[in-house]
C-alpha positions as CSV (number, residue, x, y, z in Angstrom):
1,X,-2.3,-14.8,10.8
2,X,-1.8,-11.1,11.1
3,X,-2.6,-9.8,7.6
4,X,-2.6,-5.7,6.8
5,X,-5.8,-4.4,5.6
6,X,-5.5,-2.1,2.2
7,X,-6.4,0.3,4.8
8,X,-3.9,0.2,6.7
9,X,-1.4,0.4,3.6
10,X,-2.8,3.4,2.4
11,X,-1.9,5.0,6.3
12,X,1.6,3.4,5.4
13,X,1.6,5.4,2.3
14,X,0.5,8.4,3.8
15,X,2.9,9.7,6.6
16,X,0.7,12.5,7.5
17,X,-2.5,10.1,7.4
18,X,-0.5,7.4,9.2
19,X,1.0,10.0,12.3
20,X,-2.6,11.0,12.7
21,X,-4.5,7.7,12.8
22,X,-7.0,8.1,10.7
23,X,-8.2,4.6,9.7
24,X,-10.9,6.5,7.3
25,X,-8.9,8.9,5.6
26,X,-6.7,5.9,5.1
27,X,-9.4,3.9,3.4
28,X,-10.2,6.9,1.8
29,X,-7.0,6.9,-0.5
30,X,-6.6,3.3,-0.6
31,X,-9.8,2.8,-2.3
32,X,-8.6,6.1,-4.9
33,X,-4.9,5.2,-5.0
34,X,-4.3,1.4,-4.2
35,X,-7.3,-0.2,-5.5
36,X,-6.9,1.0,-9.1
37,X,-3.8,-1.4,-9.7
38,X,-4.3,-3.5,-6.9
39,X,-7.9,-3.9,-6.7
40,X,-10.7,-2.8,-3.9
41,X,-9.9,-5.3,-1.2
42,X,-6.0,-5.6,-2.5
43,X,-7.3,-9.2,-3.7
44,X,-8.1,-8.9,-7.3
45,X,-5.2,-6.8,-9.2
46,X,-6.5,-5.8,-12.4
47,X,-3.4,-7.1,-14.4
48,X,-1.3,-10.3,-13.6
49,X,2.0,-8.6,-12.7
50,X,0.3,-6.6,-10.0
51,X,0.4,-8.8,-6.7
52,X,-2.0,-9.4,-4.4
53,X,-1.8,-6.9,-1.2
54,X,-4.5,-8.8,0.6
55,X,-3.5,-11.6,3.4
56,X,0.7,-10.0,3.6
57,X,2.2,-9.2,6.3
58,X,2.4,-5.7,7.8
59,X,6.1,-5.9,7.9
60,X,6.5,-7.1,4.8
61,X,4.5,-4.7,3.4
62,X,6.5,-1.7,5.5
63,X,9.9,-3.5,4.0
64,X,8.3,-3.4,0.3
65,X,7.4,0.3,0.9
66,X,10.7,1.2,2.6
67,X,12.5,-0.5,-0.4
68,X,10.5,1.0,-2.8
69,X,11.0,4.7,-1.3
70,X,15.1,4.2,-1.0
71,X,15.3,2.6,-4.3
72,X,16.2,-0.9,-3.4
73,X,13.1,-2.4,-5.3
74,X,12.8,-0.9,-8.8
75,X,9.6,0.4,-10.1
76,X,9.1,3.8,-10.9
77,X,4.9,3.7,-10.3
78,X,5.6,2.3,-6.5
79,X,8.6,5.0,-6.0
80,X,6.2,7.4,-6.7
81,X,3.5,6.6,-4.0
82,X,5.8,5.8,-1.3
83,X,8.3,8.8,-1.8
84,X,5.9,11.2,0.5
């Protein structure tokens, strides 16, 4: 099973971040940004209508990103992180 690490999420998030490969500057903001809705490890969100980032797939976290960005999934918190 390929799972994404919240790492790796937070590069997703973060063009600049993610064009520059910076695994710990990735981290970085995953453990500021991510991790306050979505828990530390993506595994415990700290309210039940957050899911659980920990164990998905890399593309379908990409495709929830991509959707999120263009508007296709609809929640304004999300838009906002994966507009940059």
């Amino acid at each position: 099973m390929r799972a994404l690490p919240i790492g790796m999420l937070a590069l997703a998030l973060c063009g600049n971040a993610g064009a520059a490969g910076n695994a710990a500057n990735g981290k970085a903001i995953s453990e500021k940004v991510c991790a306050a809705c979505h828990g530390v490890d993506g595994a415990k969100p700290i309210a039940p209508e957050n899911p659980i980032l920990a164990g998905q797939y890399r593309d379908y976290l990409v495709k929830a990103l991509s959707d999120y960005k263009s508007g296709k999934r609809a929640n304004p918190i999300m838009k906002a992180f994966a507009d940059p």
